[in-house]
C-alpha positions as CSV (number, residue, x, y, z in Angstrom):
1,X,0.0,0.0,0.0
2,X,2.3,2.6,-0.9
3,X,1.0,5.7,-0.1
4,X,2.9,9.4,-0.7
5,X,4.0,10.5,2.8
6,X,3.0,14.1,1.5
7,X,-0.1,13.0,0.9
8,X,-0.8,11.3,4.0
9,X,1.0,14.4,6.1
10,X,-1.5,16.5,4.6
11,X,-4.6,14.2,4.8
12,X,-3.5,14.5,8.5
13,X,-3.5,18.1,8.8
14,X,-6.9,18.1,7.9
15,X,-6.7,18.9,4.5
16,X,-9.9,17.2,3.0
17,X,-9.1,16.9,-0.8
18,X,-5.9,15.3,0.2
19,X,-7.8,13.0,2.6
20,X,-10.7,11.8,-0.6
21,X,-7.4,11.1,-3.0
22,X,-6.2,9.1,-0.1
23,X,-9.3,7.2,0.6
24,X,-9.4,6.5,-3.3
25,X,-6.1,5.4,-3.4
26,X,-6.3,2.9,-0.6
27,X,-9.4,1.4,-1.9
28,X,-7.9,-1.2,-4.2
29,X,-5.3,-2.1,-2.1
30,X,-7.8,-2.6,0.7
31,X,-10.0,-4.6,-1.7
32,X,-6.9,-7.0,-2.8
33,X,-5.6,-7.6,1.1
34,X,-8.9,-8.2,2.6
35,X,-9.7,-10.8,-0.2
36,X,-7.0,-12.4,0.5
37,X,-7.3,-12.2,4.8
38,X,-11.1,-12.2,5.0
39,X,-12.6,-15.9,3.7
40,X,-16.1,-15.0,3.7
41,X,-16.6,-12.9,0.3
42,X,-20.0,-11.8,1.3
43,X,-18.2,-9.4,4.6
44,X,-15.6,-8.0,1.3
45,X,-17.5,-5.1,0.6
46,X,-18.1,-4.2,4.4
47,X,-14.8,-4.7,5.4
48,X,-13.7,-2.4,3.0
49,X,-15.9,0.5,3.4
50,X,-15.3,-0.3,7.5
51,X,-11.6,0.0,6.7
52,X,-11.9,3.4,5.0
53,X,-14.3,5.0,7.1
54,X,-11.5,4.3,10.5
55,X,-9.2,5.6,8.2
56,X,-10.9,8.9,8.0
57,X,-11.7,9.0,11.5
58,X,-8.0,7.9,12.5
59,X,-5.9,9.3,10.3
60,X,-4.4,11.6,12.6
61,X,-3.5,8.8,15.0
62,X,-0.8,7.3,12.6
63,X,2.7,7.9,13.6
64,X,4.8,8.0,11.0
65,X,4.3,7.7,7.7
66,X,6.1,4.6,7.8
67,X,3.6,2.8,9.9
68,X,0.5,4.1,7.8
69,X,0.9,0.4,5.5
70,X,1.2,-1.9,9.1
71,X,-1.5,0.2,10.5
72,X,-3.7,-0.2,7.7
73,X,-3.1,-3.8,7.1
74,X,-4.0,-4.5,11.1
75,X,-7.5,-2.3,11.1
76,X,-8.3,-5.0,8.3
77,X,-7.6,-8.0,9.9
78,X,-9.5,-6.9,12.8
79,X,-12.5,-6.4,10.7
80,X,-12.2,-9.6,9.4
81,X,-12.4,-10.6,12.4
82,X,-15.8,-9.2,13.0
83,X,-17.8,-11.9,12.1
84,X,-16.6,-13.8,14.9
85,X,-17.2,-10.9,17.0
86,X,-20.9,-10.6,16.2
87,X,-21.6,-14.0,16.8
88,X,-19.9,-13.9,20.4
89,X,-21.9,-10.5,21.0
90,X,-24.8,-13.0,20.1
91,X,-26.4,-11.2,16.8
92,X,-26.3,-15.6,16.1
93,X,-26.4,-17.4,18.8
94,X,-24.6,-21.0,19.1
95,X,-27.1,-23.3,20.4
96,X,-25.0,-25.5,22.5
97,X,-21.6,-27.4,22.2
98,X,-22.4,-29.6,19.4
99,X,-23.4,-27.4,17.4
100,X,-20.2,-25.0,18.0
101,X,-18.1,-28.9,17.5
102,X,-20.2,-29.0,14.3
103,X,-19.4,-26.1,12.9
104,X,-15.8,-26.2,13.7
105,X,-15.6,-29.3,11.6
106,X,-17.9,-27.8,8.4
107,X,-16.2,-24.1,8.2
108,X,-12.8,-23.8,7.4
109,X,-12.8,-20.7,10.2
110,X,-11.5,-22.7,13.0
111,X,-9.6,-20.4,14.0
112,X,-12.2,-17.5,14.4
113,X,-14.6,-20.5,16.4
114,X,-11.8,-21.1,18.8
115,X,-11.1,-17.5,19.4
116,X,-14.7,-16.7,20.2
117,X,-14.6,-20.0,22.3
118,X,-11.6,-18.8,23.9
119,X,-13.2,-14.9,24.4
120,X,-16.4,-16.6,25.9
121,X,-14.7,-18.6,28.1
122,X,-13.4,-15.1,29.8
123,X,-15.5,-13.1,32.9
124,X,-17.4,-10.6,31.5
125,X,-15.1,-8.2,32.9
126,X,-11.9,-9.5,31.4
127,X,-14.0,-9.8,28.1
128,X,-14.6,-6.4,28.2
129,X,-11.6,-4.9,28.3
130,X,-10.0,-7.5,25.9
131,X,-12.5,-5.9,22.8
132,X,-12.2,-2.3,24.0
133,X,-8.1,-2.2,23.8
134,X,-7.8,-5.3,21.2
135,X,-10.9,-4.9,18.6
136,X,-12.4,-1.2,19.4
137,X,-7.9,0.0,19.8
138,X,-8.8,2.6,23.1
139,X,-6.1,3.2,24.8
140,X,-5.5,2.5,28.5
141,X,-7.3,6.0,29.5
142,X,-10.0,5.5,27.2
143,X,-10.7,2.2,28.6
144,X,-10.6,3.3,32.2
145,X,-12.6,6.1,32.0
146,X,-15.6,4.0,30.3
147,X,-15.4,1.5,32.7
148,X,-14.6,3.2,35.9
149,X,-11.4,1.8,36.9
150,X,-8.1,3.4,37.5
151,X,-5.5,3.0,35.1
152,X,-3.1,0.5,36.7
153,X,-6.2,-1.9,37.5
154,X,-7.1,-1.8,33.8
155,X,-4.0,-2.8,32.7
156,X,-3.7,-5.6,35.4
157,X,-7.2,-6.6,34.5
158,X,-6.0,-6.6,30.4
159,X,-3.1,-8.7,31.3
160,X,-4.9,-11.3,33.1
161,X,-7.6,-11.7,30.5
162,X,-4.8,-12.1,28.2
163,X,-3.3,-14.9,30.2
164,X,-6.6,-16.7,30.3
165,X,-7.1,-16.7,26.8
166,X,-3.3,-18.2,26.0
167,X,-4.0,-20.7,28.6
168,X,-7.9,-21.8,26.7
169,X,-6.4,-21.8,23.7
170,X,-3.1,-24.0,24.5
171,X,-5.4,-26.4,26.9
172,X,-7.2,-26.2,23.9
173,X,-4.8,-27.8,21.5
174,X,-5.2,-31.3,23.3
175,X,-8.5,-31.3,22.3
């Protein structure tokens, strides 16, 4: 995704023609690299209008020009990843194991299955914070102030939820 640092410096700054060529640039290769990451064609055209609309909110947030491509490539993984997301916020509900074994065995997205396995498996609480700093990218303070904890007990509660979901998914490689 190479993209003019001039360009994006001044899509930064605010300026919004710069900011529509930018958009129209990264709209192919945002096509090509989600085809390739996301495996259900039908979420394509979502994920790539999801992709450029954080970019226009977000732009500003990139660091260095430099980082724009990584940045960029991350945001659409993550929506990719949304799929998985819905069906652990329950927009379609798994009935019970067997089904979830079922599907595991008919989809070729095991590993989207295991990670919303692995994200139900966490408190509430350490669930939370796990899609506010991981999925939603708040930051530490962002996350704190919505849900009312100091800093330092955010990032304690982040670290732990992180630790239970390596622990579900390793147990999880025995079965």
């Amino acid at each position: 995704m190479p993209v003019s640092p001039e360009l994006l410096l001044a899509a930064q700054a605010g300026d919004n023609q710069a900011l529509t060529q930018l958009l129209g640039q990264l709209r192919p290769d945002i096509r090509r690299y989600a085809r390739r990451l996301c495996h259900s064609s039908s979420a394509l055209e979502d994920v790539v209008q999801e992709a450029l609309i954080v970019v226009y909110r977000r732009v500003g947030a990139v660091r260095s020009p430099a980082a724009f491509a990584a940045w960029l490539m991350k945001i659409v993984g993550r929506l990719c990843m949304l799929p998985a997301l819905m069906l652990m916020r329950g927009v379609e509900e798994l009935g019970d194991v067997e089904e979830r074994g079922r599907l595991a065995h008919v989809s070729p997205l095991d590993l989207r299955l295991d990670l919303v396995a692995a994200l139900e498996s966490l408190p509430a609480t350490h669930r939370e914070v796990v899609l506010l700093r991981d999925f939603e990218e708040m930051t530490i303070g962002e996350i704190s102030a919505r849900i009312g904890l100091g800093r330092e007990a955010t990032k304690s509660r982040l670290r732990r939820a992180r630790v239970l979901l390596r622990d579900y998914l390793t147990d999880g490689e025995d079965r």
